[in-house]
Each structure stands twice: as C-alpha cells, then as structure tokens.
N, CA, C and O atoms as CSV, one atom per row, in Angstrom:
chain,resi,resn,atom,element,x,y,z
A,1,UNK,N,N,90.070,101.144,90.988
A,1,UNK,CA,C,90.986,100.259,90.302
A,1,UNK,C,C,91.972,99.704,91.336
A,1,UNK,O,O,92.715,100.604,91.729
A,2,UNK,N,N,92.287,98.217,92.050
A,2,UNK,CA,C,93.161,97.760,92.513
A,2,UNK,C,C,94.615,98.385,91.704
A,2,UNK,O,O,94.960,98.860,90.622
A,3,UNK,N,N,95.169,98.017,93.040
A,3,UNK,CA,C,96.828,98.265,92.928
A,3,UNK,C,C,97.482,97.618,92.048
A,3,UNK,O,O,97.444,96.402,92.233
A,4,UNK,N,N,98.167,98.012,91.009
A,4,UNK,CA,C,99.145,97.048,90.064
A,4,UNK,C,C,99.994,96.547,90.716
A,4,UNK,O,O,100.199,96.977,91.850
A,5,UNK,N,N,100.874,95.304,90.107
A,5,UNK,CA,C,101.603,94.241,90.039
A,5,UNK,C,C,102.770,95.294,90.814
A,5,UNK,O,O,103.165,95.233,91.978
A,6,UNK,N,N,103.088,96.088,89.930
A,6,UNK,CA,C,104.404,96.862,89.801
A,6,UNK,C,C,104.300,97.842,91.589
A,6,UNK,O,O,105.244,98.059,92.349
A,7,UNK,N,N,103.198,98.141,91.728
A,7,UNK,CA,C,103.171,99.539,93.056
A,7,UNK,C,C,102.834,98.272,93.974
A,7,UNK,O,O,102.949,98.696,95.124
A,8,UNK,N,N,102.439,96.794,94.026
A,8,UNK,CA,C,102.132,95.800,95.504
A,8,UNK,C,C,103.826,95.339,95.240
A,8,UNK,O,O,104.283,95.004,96.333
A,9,UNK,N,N,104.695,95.243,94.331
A,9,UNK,CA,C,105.875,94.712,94.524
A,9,UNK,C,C,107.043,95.623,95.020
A,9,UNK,O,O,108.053,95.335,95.662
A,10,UNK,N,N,106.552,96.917,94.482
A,10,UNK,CA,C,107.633,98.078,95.886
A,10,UNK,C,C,107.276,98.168,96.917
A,10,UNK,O,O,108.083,98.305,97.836
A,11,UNK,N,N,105.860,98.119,97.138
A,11,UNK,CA,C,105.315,97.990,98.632
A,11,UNK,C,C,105.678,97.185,99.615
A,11,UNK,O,O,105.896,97.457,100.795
A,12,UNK,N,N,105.763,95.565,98.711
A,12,UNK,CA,C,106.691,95.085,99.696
A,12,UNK,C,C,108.083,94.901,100.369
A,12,UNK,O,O,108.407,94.240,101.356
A,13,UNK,N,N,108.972,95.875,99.333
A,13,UNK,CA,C,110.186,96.031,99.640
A,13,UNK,C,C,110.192,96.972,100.697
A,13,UNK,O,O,111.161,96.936,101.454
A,14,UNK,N,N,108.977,98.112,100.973
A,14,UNK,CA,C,109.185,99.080,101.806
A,14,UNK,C,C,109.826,98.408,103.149
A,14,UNK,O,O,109.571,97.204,103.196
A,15,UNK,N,N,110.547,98.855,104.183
A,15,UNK,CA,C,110.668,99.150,105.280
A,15,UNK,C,C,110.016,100.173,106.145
A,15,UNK,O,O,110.692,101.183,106.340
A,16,UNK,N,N,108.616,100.109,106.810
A,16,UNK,CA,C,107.856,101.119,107.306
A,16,UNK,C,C,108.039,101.450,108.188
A,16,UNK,O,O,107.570,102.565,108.412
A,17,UNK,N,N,108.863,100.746,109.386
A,17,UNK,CA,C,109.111,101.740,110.372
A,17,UNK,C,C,110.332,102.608,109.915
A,17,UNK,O,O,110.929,103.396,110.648
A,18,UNK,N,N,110.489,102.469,109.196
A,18,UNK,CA,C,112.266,103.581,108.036
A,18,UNK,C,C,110.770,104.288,107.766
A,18,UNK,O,O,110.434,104.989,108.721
A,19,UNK,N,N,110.055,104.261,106.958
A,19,UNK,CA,C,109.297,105.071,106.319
A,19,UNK,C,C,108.610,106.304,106.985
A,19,UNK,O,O,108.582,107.478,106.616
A,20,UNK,N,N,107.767,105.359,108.669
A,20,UNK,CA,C,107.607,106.253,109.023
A,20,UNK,C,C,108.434,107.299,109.442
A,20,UNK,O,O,108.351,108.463,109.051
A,21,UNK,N,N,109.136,106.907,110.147
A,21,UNK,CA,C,110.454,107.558,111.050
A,21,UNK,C,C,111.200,108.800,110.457
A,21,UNK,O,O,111.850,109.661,111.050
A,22,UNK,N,N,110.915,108.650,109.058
A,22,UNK,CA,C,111.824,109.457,108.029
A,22,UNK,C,C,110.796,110.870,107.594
A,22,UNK,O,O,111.148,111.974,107.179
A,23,UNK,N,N,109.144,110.222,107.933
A,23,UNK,CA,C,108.045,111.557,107.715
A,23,UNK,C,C,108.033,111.958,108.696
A,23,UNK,O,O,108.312,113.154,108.785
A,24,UNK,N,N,107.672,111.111,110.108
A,24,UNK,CA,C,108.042,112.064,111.257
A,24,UNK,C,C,108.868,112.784,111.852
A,24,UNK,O,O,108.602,113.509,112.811
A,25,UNK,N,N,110.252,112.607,111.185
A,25,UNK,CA,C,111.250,113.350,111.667
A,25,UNK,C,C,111.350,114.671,110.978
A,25,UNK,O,O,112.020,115.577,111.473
A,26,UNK,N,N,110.714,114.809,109.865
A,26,UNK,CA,C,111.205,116.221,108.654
A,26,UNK,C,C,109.605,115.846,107.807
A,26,UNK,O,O,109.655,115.230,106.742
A,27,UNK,N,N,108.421,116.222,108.316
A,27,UNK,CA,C,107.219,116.044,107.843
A,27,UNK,C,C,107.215,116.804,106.234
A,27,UNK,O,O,106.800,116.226,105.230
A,28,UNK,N,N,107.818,118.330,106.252
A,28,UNK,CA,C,107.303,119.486,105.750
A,28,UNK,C,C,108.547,118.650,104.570
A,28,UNK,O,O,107.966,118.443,103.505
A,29,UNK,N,N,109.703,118.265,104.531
A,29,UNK,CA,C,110.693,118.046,103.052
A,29,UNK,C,C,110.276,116.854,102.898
A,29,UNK,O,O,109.729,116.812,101.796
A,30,UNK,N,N,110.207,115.217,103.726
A,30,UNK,CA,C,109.945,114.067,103.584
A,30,UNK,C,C,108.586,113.480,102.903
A,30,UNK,O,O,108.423,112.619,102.038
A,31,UNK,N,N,107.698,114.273,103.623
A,31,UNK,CA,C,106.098,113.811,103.054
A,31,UNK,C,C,106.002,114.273,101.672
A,31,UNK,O,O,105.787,113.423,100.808
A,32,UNK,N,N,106.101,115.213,101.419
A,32,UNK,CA,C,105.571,115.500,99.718
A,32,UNK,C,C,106.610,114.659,98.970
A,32,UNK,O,O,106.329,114.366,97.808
A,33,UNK,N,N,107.754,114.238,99.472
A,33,UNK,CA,C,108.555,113.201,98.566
A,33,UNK,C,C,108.229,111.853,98.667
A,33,UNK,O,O,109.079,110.993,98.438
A,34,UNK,N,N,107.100,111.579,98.983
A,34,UNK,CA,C,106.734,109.866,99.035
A,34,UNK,C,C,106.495,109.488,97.781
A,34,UNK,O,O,105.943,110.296,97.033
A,35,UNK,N,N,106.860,108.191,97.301
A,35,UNK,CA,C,106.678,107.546,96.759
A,35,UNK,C,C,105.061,107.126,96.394
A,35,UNK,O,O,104.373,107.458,97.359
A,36,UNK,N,N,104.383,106.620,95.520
A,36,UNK,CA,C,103.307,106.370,95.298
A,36,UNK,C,C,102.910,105.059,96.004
A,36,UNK,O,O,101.804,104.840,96.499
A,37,UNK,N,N,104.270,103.966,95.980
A,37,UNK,CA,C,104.046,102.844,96.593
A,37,UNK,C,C,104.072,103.436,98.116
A,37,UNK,O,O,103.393,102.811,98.931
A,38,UNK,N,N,104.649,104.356,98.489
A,38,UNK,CA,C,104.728,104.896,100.143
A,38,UNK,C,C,103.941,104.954,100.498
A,38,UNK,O,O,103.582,104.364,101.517
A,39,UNK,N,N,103.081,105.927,99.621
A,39,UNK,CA,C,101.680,106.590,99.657
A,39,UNK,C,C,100.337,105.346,100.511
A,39,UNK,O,O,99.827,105.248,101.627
A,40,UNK,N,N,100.238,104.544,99.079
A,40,UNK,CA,C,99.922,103.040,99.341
A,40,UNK,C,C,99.822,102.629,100.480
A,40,UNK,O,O,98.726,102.588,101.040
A,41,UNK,N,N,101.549,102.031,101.373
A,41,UNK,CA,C,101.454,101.448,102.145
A,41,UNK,C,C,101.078,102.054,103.261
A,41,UNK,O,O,100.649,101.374,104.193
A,42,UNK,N,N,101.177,103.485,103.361
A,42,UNK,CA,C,100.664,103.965,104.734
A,42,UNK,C,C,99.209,104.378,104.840
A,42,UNK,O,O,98.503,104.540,105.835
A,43,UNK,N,N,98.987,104.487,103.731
A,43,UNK,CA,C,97.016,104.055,103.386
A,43,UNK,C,C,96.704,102.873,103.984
A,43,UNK,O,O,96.206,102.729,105.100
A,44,UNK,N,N,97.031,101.993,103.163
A,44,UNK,CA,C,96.405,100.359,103.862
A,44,UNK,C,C,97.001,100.468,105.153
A,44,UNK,O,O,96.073,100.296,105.943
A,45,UNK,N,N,98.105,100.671,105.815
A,45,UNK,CA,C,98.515,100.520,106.748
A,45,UNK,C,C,97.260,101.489,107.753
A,45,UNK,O,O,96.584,100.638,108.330
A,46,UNK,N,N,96.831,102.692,108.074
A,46,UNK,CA,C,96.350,103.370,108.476
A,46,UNK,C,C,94.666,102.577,108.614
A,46,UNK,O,O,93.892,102.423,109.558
A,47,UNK,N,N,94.627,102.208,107.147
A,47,UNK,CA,C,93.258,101.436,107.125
A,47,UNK,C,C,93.156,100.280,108.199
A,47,UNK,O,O,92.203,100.095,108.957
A,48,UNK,N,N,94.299,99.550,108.120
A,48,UNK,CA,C,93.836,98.368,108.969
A,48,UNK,C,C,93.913,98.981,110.365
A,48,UNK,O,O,92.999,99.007,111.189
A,49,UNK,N,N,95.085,99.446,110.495
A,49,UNK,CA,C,94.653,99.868,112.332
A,49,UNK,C,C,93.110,100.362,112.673
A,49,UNK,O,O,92.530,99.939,113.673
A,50,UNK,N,N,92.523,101.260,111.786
A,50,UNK,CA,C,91.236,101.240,112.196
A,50,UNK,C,C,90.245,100.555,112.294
A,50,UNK,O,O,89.120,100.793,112.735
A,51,UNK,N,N,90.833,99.427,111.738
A,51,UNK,CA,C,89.991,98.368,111.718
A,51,UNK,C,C,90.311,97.326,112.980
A,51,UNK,O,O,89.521,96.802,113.766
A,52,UNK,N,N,91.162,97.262,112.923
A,52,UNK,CA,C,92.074,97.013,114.460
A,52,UNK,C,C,90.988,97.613,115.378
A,52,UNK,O,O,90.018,96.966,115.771
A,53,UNK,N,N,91.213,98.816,115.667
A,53,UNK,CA,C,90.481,99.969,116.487
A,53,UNK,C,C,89.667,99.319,117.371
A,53,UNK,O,O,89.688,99.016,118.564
A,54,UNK,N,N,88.535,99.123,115.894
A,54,UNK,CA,C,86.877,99.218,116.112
A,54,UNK,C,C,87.164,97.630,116.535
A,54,UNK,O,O,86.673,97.331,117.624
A,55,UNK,N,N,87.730,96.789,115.989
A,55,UNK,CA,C,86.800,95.317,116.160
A,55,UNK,C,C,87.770,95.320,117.881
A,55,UNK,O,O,87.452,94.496,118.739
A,56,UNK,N,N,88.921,96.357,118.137
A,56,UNK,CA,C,89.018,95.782,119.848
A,56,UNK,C,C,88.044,96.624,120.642
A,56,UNK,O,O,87.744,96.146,121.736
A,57,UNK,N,N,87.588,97.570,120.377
A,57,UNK,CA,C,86.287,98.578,120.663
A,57,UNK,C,C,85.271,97.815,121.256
A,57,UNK,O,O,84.883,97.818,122.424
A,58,UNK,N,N,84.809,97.011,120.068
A,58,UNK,CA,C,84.079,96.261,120.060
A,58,UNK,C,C,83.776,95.080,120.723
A,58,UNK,O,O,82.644,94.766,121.091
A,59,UNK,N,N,85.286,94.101,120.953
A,59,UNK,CA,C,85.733,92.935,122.212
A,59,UNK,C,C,85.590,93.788,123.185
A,59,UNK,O,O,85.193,93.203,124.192
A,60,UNK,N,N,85.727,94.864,123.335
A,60,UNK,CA,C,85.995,95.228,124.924
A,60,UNK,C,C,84.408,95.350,125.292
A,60,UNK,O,O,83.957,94.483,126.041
A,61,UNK,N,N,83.734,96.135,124.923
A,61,UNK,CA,C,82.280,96.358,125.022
A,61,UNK,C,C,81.642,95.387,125.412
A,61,UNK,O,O,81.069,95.425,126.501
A,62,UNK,N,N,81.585,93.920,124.328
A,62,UNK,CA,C,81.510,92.332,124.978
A,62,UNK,C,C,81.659,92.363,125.607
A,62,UNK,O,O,80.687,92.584,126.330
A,63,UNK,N,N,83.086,92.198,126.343
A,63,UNK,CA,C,83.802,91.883,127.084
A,63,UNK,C,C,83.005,92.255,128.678
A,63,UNK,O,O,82.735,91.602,129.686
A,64,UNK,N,N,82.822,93.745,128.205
A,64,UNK,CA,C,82.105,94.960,129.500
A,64,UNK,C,C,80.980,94.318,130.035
A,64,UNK,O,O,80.757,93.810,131.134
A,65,UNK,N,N,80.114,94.497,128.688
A,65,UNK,CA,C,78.708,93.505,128.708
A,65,UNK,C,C,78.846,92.108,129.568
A,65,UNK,O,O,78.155,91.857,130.555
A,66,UNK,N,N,79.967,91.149,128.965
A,66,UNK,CA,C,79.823,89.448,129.886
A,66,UNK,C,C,79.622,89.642,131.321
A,66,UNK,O,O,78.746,89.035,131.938
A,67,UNK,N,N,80.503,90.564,131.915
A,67,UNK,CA,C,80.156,90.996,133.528
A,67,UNK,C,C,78.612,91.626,134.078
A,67,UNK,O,O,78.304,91.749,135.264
A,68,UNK,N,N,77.920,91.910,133.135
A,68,UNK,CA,C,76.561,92.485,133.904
A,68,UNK,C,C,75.728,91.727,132.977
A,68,UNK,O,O,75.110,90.986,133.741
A,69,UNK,N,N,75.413,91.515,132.023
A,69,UNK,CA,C,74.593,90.295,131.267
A,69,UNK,C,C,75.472,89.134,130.681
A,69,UNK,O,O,76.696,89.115,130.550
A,70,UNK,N,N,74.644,88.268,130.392
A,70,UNK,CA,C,75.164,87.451,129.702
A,70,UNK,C,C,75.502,87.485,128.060
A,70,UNK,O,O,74.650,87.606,127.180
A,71,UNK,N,N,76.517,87.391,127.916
A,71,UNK,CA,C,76.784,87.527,126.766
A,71,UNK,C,C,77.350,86.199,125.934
A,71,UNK,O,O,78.307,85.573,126.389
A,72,UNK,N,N,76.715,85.809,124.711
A,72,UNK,CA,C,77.204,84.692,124.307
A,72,UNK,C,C,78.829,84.541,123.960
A,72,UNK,O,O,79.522,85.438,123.479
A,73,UNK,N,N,79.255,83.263,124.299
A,73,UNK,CA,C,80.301,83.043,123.753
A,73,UNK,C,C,81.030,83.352,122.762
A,73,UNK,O,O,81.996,84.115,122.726
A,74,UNK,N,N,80.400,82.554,121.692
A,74,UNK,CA,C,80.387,82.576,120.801
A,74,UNK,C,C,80.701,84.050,119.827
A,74,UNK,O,O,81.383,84.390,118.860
A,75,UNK,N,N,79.994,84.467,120.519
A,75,UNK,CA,C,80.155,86.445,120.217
A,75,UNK,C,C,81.406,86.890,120.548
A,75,UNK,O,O,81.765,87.902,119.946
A,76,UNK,N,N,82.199,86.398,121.368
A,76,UNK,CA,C,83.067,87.181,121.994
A,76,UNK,C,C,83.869,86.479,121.001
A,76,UNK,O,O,84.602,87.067,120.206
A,77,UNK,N,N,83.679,84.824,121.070
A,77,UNK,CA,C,84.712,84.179,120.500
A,77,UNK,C,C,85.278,84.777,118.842
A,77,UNK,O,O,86.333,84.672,118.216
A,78,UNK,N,N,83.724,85.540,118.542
A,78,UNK,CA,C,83.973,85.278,117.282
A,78,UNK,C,C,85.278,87.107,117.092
A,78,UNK,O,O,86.282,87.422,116.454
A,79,UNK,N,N,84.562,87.597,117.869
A,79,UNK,CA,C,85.492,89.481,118.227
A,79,UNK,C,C,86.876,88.878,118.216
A,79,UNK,O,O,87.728,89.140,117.367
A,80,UNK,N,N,86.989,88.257,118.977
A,80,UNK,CA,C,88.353,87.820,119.448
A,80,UNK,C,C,89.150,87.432,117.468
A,80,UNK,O,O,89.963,88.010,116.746
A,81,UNK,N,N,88.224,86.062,117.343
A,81,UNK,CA,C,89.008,85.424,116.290
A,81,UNK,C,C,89.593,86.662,115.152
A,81,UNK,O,O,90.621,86.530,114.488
A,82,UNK,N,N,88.469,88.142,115.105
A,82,UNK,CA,C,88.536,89.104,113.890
A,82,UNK,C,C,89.845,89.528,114.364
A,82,UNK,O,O,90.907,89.350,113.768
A,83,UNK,N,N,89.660,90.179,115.629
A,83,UNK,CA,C,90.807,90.733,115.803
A,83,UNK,C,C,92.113,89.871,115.811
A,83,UNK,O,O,93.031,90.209,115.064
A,84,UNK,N,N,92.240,88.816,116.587
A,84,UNK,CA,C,93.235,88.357,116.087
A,84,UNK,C,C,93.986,88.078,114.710
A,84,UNK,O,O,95.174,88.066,114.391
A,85,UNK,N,N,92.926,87.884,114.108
A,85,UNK,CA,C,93.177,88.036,112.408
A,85,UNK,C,C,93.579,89.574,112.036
A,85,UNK,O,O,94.687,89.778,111.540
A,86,UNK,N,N,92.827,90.478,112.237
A,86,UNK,CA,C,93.592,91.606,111.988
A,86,UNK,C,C,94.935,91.656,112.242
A,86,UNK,O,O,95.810,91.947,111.427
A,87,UNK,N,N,95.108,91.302,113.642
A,87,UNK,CA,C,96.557,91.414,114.426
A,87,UNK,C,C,97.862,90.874,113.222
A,87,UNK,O,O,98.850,91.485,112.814
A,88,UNK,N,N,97.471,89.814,112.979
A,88,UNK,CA,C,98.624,89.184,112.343
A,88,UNK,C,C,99.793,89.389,111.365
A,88,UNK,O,O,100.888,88.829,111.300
A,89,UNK,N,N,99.202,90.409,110.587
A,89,UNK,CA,C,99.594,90.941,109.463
A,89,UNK,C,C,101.001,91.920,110.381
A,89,UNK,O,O,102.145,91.808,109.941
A,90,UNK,N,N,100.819,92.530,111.224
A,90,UNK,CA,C,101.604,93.247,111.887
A,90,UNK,C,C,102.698,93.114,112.773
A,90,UNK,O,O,103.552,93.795,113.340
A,91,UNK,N,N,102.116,91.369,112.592
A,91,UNK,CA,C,103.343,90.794,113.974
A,91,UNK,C,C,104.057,89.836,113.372
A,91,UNK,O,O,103.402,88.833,113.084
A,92,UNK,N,N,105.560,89.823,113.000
A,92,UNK,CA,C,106.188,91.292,113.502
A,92,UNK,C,C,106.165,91.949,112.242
A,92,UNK,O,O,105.995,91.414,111.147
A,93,UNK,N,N,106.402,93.506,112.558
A,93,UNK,CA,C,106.464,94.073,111.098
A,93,UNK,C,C,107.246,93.895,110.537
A,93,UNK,O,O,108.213,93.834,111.296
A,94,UNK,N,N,107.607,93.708,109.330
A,94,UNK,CA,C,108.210,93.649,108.259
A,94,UNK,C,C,109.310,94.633,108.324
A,94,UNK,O,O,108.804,95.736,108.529
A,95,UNK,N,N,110.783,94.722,108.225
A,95,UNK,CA,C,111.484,95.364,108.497
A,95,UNK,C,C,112.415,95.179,106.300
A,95,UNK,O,O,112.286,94.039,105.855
A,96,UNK,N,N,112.891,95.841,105.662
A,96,UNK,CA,C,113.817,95.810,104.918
A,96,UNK,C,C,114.582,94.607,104.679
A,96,UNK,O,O,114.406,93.780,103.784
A,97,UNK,N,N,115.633,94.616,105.783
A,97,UNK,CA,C,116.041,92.789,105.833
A,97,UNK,C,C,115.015,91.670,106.034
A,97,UNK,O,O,115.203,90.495,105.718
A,98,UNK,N,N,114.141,92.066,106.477
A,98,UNK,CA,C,113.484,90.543,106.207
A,98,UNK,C,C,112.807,90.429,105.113
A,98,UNK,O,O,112.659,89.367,104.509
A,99,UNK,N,N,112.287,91.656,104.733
A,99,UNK,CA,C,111.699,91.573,103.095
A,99,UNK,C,C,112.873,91.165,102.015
A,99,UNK,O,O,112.657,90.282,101.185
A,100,UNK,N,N,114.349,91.988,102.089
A,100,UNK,CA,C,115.342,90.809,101.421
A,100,UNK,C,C,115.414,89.927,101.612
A,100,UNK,O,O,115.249,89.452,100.488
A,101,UNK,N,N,115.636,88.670,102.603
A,101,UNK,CA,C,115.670,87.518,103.209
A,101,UNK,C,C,114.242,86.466,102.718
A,101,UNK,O,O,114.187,85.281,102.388
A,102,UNK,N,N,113.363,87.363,102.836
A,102,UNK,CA,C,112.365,86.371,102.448
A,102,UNK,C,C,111.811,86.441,100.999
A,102,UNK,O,O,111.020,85.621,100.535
A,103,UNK,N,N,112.444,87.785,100.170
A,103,UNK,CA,C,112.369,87.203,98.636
A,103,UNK,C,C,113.744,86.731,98.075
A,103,UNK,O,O,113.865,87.072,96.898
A,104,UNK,N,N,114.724,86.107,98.521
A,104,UNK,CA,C,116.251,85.590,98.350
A,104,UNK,C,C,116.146,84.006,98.576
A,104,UNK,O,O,116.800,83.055,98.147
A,105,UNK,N,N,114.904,84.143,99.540
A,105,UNK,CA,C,114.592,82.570,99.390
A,105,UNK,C,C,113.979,81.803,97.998
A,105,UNK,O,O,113.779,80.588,98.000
C-alpha cells in the first residue's frame, strides 16, 4: 500500500540531517521514538542511496571498461544521465527552513 497523503506531508516537513543527527547521537532512547513519517523518510532515503551506489558502481566499471575496450557512448552516457538523476533529489538537502520557506510560498 503506498504512503498516505497525511505520512508524505510530515515527511516533508522532516529536517533529516536533525533527524539523523538526533539517532546517531542517543541510538538506544532516539530510535525507538521515531515517528512513522521518520521511519518512512529514512527508508526511502536509505533506498535511494543504494541506488545511487549501484548505478555509480556501475559508471565506474564503464568507465574502467572505455580504457581497455571500447565501450559505447551512449552506455556511459546513458549511467551518467541515471545517476545524475538519482543525484538530484539530494542536492541540496532539504533542511527545516527551507521546507518552511518553500511551503509559505
């Protein structure tokens, strides 16, 4: 079952580097007190870096490959375009004030 209306609209209020910062500092009292939307965002969040991961895994390998065979362009071009698309979502992260700021607009 996708995420409701109600748990993607606290999600975006989160501040995640507050979020993380606050489990890594006091794991054992902080973590079992997460929020469900917390929960959430550091799921998807966790998800995409691995996805991140693999598709720069993957450019680099190309990448390895273009120097001793030929490797199509196009191939690389296309590694490149995923990852850059992955990238985006992250740059820059989303901090608290800018999630106020940009629903005040």
């Amino acid at each position: 079952m996708p995420a409701s209306e109600a748990l993607l609209a606290a999600v975006s209020r989160l501040d995640m580097i507050e979020l993380c910062s606050r489990i890594i500092t006091n794991p054992e009292r902080n973590a079992p007190r997460a929020t469900a939307a917390e929960v959430y965002a550091l799921a998807k969040a966790t998800e995409g870096l691995w996805a991140i991961a693999l598709e720069a895994s993957l450019l680099i390998s190309a990448l390895e490959r273009s120097t001793v065979i030929s490797v199509r362009a196009d191939e690389v071009a296309q590694q490149m375009a995923t990852l850059r698309s992955l990238l985006t979502p992250l740059s820059p992260i989303p901090t608290r004030q800018e999630n106020t700021r940009a629903n005040s607009n």
